[in-house]
C-alpha positions as a Python dict, from the first residue, in 0.01 Angstrom:
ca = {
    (1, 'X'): (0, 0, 0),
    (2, 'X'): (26, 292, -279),
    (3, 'X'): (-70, 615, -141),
    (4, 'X'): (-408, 779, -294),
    (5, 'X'): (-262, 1073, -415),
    (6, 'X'): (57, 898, -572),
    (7, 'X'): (-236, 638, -783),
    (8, 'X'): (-381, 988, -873),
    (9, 'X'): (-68, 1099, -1008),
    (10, 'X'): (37, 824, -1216),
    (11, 'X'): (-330, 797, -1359),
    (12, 'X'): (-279, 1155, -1506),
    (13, 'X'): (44, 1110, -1622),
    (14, 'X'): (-92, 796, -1813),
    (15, 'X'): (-413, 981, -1914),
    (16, 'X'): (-180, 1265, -2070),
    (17, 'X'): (19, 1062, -2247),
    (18, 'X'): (-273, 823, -2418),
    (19, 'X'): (-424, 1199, -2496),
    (20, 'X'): (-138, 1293, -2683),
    (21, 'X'): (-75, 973, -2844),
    (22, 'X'): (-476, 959, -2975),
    (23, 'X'): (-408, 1376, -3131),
    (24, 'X'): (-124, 1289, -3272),
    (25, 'X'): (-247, 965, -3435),
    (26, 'X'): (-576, 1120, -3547),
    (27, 'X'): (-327, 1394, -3723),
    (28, 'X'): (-160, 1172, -3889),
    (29, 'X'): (-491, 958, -4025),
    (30, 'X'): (-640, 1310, -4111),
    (31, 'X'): (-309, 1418, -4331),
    (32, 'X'): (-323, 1095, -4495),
    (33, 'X'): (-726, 1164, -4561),
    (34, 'X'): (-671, 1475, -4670),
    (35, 'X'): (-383, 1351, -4897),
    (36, 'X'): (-62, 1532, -4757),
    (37, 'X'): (127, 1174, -4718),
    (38, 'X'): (145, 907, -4958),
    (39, 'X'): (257, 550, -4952),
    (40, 'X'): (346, 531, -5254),
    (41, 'X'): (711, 590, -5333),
    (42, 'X'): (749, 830, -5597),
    (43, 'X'): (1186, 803, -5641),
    (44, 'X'): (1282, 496, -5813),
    (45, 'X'): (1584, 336, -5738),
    (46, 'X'): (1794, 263, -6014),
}
C-alpha cells in the first residue's frame, strides 16, 4: 500500500496544478470580459 506521506504529496502536486489551471482560465475569461481578445477575425484573407 501507498505510503501516507507519498498520497500527501501527489495530492499537492495535483492541488497546485488545478490552482494554476483555474487563475489562468479565470484570466483569460476576465481579458475576454474586459475586451482585450476578440473572436472575431479582423484580417481577411484574400
Amino acid at each position: 500500500m501507498a505510503d501516507r506521506s507519498h498520497l500527501k504529496l501527489v495530492g499537492f502536486i495535483f492541488a497546485t496544478v488545478t490552482l494554476c489551471v483555474m487563475l489562468t482560465t479565470a484570466m483569460v475569461v476576465k481579458g475576454y470580459a474586459d475586451g482585450g481578445y476578440t473572436l472575431e477575425s479582423t484580417s481577411s484573407v484574400e
